[in-house]
C-alpha positions in Angstrom: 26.2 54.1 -9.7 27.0 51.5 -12.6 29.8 49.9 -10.9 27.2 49.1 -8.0 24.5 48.5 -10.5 26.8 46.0 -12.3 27.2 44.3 -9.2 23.9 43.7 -7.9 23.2 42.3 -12.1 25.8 39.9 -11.1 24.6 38.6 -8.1 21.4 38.1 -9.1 22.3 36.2 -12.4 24.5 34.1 -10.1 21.7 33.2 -8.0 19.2 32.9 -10.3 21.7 30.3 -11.9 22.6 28.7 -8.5 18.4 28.9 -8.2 18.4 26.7 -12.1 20.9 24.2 -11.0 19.2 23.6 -7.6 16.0 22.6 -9.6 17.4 20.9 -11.5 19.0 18.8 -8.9 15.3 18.5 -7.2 13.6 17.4 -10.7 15.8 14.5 -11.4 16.1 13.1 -7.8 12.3 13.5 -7.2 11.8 11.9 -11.0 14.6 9.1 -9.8 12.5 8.6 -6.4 9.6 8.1 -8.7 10.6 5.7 -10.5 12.5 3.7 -7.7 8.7 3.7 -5.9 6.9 2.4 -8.7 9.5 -0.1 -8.8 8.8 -1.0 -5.3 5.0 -0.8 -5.9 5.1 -3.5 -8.6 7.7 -5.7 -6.7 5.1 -5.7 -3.8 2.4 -6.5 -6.1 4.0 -9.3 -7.3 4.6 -11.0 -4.6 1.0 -10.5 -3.4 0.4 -12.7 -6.6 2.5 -14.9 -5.2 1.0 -15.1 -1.5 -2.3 -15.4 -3.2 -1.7 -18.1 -5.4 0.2 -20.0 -2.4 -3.1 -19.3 -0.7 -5.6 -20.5 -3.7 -3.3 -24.0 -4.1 -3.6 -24.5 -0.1 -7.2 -23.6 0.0 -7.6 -26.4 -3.2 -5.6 -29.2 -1.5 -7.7 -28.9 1.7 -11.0 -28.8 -0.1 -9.8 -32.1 -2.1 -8.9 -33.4 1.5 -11.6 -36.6 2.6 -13.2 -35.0 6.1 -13.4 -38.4 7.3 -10.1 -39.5 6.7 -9.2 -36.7 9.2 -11.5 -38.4 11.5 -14.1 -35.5 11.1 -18.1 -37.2 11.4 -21.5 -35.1 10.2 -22.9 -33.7 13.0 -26.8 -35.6 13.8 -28.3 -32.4 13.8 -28.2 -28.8 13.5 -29.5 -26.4 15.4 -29.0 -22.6 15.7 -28.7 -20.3 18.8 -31.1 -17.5 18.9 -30.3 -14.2 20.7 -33.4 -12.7 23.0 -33.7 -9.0 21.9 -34.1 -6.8 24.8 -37.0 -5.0 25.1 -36.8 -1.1 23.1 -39.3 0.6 26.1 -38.6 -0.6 30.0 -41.0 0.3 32.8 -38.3 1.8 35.0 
């Protein structure tokens, strides 16, 4: 009975060891994955600063742009379309 007892001891500790290591292992890649994705996350944000500042510096150049020198003329007069509602109650 202690020889087998001894045993079983044994292969538990080695498990629960090969059990340690294993989370170990997980911790630090899911902590390096972590990091490598907030990495990403403030790349991307960066170069969303970018886009929008490229954006902002076009939006400026065409507002500073003379509408008539792109042969562009004020319309006489302005007039808005108006939609017919349908009636809510029909006779049908």
């Amino acid at each position: 009975m202690p020889n087998r007892t001894l045993t079983v001891l044994g292969y538990t500790i080695a498990m629960l060891v090969v059990t340690y290591l294993v989370l170990v292992v997980v911790t630090v890649s899911m902590a390096a994955w972590q990091t490598n994705l907030a990495m990403e996350v403030h790349e991307t944000e960066a170069d969303i600063a970018r886009l929008e500042s490229r954006y902002y510096d076009m939006v400026a150049q065409i507002d500073q742009t003379d509408p008539s020198a792109l042969g562009l003329v004020k319309p006489r007069a302005v007039t808005y379309a108006t939609t017919q509602v349908p009636p809510s109650v029909t006779l049908r």
